[in-house]
N, C-alpha and C positions, 0 to 999 in steps of 0.2 A: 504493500500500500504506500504510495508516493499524497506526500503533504509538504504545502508551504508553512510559515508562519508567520501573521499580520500582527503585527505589534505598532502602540501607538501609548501615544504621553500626550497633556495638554497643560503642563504648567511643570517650574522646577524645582515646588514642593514636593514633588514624588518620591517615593523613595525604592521599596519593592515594586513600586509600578513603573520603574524606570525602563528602561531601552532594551538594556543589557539583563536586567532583571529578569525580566517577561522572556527575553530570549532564552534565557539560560534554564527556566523552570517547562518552557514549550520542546526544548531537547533533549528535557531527562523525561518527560510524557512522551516524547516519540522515541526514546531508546528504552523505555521501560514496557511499550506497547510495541514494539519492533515494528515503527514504521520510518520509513525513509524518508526524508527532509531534502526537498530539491531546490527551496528558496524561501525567500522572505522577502514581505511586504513590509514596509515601517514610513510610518509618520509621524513627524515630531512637532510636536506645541500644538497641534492642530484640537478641535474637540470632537467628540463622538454626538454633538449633539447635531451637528450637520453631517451631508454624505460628499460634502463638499472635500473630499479628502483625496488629491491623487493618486497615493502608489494606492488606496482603496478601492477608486474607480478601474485603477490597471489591473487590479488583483480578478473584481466582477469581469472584466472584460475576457482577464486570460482564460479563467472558467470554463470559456465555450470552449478551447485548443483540447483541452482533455488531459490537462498536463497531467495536474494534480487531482487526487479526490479526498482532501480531507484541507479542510482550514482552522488551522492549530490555533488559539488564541489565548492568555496568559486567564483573563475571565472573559465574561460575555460581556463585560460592559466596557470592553475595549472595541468589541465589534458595531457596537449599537446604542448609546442612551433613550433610544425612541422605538416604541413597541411598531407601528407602521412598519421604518425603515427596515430593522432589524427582520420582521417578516416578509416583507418586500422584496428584499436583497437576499434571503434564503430559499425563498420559490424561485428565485432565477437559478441560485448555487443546485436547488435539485433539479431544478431540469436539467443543468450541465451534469446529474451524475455527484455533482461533491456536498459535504457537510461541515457543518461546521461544530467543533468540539473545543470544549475549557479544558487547560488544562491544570486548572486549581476549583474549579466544584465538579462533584463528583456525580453527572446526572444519566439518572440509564436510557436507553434507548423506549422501553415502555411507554406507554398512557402516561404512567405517573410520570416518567421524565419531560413529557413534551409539557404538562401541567408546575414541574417544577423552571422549566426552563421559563416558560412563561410570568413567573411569581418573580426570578431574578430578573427578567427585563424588565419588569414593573418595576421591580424596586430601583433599578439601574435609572429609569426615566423619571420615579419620583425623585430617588437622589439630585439628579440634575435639575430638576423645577426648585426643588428647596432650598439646592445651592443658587441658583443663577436669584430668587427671593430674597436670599443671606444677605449676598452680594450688594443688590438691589436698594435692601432696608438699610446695610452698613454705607455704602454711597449718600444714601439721605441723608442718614445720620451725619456723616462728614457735611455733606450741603450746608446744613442747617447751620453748622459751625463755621464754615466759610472755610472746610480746610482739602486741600486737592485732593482731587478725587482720580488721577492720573494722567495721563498724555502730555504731551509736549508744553515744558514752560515755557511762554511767552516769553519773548528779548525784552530785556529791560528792569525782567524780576528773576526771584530765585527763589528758593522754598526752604523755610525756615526746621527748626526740627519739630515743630509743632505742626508741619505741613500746611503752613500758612503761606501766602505770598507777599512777601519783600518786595521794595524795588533794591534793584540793584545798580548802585548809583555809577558804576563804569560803564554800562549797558543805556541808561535809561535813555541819556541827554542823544543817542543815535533814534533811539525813539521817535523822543522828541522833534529831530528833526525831518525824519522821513514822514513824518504827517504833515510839519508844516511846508516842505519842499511839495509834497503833493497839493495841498492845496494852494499852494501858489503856481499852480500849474505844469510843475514838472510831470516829465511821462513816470511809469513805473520804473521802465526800463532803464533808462537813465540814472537813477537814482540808486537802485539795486549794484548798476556797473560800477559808482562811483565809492557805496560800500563794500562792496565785496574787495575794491583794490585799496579800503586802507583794513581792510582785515577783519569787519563788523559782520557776522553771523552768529546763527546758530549754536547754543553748544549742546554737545550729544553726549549725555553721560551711558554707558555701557554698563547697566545694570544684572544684564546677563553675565559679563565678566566682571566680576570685581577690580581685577588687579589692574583691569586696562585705565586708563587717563584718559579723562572726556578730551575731543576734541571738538573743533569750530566747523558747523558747514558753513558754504556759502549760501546766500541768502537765493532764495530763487522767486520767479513770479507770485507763483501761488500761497509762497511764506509773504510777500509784505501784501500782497494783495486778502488777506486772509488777517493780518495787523490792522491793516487801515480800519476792517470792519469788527475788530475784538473792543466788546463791550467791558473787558474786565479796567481797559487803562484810562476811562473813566471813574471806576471803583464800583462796577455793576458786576455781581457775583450771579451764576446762572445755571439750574441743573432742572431739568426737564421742566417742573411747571414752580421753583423755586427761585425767586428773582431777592437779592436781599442789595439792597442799594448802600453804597457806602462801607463796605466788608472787606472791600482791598484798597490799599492806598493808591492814591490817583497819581497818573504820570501826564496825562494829557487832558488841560479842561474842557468842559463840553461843549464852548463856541466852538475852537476848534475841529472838536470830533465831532458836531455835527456840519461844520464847514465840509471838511472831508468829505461827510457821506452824502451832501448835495453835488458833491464833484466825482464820486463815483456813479449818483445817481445817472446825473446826464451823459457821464459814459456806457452805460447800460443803454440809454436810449441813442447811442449814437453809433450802428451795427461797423462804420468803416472805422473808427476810432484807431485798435488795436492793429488791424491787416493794413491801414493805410496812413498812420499818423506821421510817416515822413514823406507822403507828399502829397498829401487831401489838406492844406493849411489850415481852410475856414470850419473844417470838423467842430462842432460844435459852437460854432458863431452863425453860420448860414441858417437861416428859415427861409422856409415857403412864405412868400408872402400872401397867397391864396388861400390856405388851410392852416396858417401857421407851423406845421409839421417841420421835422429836423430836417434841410438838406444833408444827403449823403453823397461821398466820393464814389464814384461806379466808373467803367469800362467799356469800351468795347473795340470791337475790333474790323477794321474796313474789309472790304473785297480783296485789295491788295496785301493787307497782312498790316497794315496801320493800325496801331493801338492811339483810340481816343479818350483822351481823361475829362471827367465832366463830371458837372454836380447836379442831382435829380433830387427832385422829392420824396421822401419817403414813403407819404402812402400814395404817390404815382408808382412809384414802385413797388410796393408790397401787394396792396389793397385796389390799385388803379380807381381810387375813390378822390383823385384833383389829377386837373385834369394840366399843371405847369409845365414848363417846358424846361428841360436840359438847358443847363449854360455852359458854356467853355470853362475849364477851369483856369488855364492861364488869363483868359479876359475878367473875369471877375474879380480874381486875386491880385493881378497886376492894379484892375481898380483900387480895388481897396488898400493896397502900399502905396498908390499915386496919391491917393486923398488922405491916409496919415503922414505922409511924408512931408505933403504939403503944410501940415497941420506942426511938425516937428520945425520946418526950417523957417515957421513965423517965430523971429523972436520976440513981439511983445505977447504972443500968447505962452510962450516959454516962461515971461516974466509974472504975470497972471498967473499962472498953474504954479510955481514956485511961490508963491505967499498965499495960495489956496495949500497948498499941502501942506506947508511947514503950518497955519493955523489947525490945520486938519491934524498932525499929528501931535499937535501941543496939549489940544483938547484929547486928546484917546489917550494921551498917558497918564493914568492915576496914579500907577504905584509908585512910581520915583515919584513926585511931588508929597505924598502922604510919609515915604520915608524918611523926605529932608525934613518935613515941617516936624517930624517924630525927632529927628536928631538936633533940630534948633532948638525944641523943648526940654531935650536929654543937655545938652550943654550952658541951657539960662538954667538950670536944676541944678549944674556943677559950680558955676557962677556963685547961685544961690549959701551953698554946701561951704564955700573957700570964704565966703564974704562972713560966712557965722564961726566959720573955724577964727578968720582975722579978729573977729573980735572978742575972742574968750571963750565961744561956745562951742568947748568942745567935749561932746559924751560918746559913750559906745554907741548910741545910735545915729548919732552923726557922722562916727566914718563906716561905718558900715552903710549909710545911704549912701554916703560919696561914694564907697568903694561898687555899689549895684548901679549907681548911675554912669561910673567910669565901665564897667562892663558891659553896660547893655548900650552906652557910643562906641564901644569896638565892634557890637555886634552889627549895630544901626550901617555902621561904615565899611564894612563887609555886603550885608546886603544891598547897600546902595552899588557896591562895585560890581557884584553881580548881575542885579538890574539895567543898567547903563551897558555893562558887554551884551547881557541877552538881548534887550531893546534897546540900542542907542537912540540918542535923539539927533537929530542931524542937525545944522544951521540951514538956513534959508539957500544959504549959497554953496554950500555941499548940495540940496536936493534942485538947484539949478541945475550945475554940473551934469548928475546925472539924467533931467531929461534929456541935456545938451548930448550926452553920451551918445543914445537913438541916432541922433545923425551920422554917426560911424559905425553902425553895424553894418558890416557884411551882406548886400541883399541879392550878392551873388550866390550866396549858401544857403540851404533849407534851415538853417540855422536862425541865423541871421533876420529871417524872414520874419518867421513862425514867432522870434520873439518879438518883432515890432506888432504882429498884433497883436498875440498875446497881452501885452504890456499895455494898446491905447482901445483896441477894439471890446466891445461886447457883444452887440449880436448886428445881423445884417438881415432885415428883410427881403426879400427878394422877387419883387414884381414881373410880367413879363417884357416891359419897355424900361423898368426903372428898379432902383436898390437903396433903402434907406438903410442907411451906417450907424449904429448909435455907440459912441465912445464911451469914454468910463471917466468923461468932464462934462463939464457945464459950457455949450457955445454956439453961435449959432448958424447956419443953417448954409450948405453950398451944392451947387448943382453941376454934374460934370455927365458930357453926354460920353457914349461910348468912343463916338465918332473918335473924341478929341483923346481917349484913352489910348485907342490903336495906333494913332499918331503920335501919341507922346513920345519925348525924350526918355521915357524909365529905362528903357532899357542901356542908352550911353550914361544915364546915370549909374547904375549900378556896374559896368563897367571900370566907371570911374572911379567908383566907392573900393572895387580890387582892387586896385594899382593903388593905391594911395598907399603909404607906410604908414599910419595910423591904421589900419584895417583892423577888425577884429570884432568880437561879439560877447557883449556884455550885459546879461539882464540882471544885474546887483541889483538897482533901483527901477524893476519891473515891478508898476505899484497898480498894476487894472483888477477892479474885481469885475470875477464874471457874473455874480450873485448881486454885484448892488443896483441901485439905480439907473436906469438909463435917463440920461439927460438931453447929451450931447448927438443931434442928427443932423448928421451929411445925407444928402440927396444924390445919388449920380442916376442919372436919368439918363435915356436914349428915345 
């Protein structure tokens, strides 16, 4: 009698149900019943609660060859947790001819053995319901407490011995950036490159190996894109219908995080985004102006093998429910660089937007203003403190307030220095400068481009004779036909903008939201 034998483990609490175990007790059952052993199936960490199990499937499969007729198993609830499967899968093993035998319970061929076999796959499938419920109830339990409940920790934190989450303050401030570079418009992609080359990834600790030392992955799409939308670096703790707000310390506050998830939103609605975001520009600025719908980048391709690039309607294209029409996308785009460019080399509108912004940023900074006025009050308090010492009054609790007020202006002046690196505030004539910058970007490059509107564009309407522009300023109003587009010099401008030695491309002070107001409408009409 020829037998294989299927051995299988699903965790590395095991101990006699190990690998090696189960083999070595399946080959003193086949050398003490004189049957011959021509192979073995084995699966490792897998559970018996699915049949989702390879060499298991190979094992059923070889079955019909005839190799073997006996399938040796260390007990039965290696072969099966599930009364179905386990009969399922043995009406196939007898019409191949084979069966299946333990070789650690002891059950006879008889009535009574098929009724005992039955009793241990029951208890095999309650065991499994009762543990996966254990599991289940111990996970809540952990929820409630707000303490991990397993899988990969999030960049930025780390897990305490209370299995609590930390941040981790060499980790976090990369956090912090990767949301705010997104929501000021950077691609993923971009962002992920520029981490991964100073070294910011993943770390993977090897719990299976003890002795090994975690190393760092590289960060990939679907890790930051899978950040951007992690509710925990808010401080929102979450396990199935258990939300507990404020349970993990916060890394990222919530203007931001939901700034973000308005800019992943409109990449969701925007299908060419991701297949075409280095060279569809207006992605996500172009609308229909018939249906309002997102224009999207599309293709296609002429008789002669000409591929044309064009921006179409959305639901012209999906739904064929508006009925717009295709525009060229070099004729649009060239538009709309002709009429902010125009807009860039006004300089009294340069000087305008320069004491609109620097008011605009004076006003949006609280926190540095509440920590000087904190630290003038910590210093008239020391004042205070030396002027009572000068004149005789001096007790234990007078220098002990001097000595809490000398402490808390080290700390005042520490946070302030902090403050000022993470949000500086700029003079009027730094944030000239950089509009003045825009005029030297590159708009010979996709680069170059992409950040000039980025930076002044918000959305573009788009009629069938005409295109309203609305910027991300207050101004008023101009009309440019096509005619005069096709004609224009842009193209020996940008020309000339290469050859220049100052060339290059700088969105430092790319200040456009694409979320605020629209103000600002240019007309180009044909």
């Amino acid at each position: 009698m020829k037998a294989v034998i299927y051995a299988r483990y699903s965790s590395d609490n095991q101990r006699e149900e190990s690998i090696e175990g189960q083999l070595r007790d399946c080959m003193q059952y086949a050398e003490y019943n004189d049957i011959q052993i021509v192979g073995s199936y084995i699966d490792r960490a897998l559970s018996a609660k699915t049949d989702n199990r390879p060499n298991f499937q190979k094992m059923i499969k070889d079955s019909a060859k005839r190799l073997f007729d006996v399938i040796i198993v260390w007990k039965l609830d290696r072969f099966a947790r599930n009364r179905f499967d386990s009969a399922y899968y043995k009406n196939i093993l007898k019409k191949n001819g084979v069966r299946v035998v333990s070789a650690k319970e002891i059950i006879s061929e008889g009535a009574e053995g098929i009724i005992l076999e039955s009793v241990l796959e029951g208890y095999a499938e309650y065991y499994s319901v009762e543990l996966a419920e254990k599991v289940t109830r111990g996970m809540t339990d952990n929820a409630l407490k707000a303490m991990s409940n397993g899988g990969i920790t999030p960049l930025g934190y780390y897990l305490d011995d209370e299995q609590h989450l930390q941040i981790d303050e060499s980790k976090a401030p990369f956090v912090k950036e990767i949301f705010q570079r997104f929501a000021d418009g950077e691609m993923i992609k971009t962002i992920i490159a520029d981490m991964n080359a100073r070294g910011v990834g993943m770390t993977v600790r090897m719990k299976k190996k003890p002795g090994k030392k975690p190393y760092t992955k590289p960060l990939g799409y679907n890790n930051v894109r899978r950040m951007l939308s992690n509710r925990k670096y808010i401080g929102e703790y979450r396990f199935k219908d258990i939300v507990l707000e404020g349970a993990i310390p916060v890394i990222i506050d919530k203007d931001l995080f939901e700034k973000v998830q308005k800019r992943i939103e409109v990449n969701t609605r925007a299908p060419a985004i991701h297949k075409a975001e280095d060279e569809y520009l207006l992605t996500t600025h172009l609308y229909c102006g018939k249906c309002k719908a997102m224009m999207i980048g599309d293709s296609g391709t002429g008789k002669k093998g000409t591929v044309y690039h064009y921006y179409k309607c959305a639901n012209a294209k999906k739904t064929h429910s508006c009925d717009k029409k295709t525009i060229n996308k070099d004729l649009i785009e060239n538009a709309v660089i002709k009429a902010v460019m125009a807009k860039i080399m006004n300089d009294d509108l340069m000087e305008q937007l320069s004491y609109k912004l620097y008011d605009i940023q004076m006003q949006s900074s609280t926190i540095l203003p509440a920590l000087q006025q904190q630290l003038a009050d910590v210093e008239s308090g020391i004042d205070n403190m030396l002027n009572a010492i000068q004149q005789g009054i001096v007790l234990d609790s007078t220098k002990k307030r001097l000595s809490d007020l000398e402490n808390r202006k080290r700390e005042l002046e520490i946070e302030i220095a902090q403050e000022q690196i993470k949000r500086p505030v700029l003079t009027r004539e730094q944030i000239h400068f950089g509009l003045t910058k825009f005029r030297k970007l590159d708009l010979s490059t996709q680069k170059g481009k992409q950040t000039l509107i980025d930076g002044f564009v918000n959305t573009i309407y788009l009629f069938d004779d005409y295109a309203i522009i609305t910027c991300n300023y207050k101004d008023g109003e101009e009309k440019i036909t096509f005619e005069d587009i096709e004609n224009s010099e842009l193209g020996a401008f940008i020309k000339e903008q290469k050859n220049k030695p100052e060339q290059g491309c700088s969105d430092l002070f790319a200040f456009g939201d694409p979320y605020g107001n629209r103000t600002h409408v240019t007309t180009v009409k044909g």
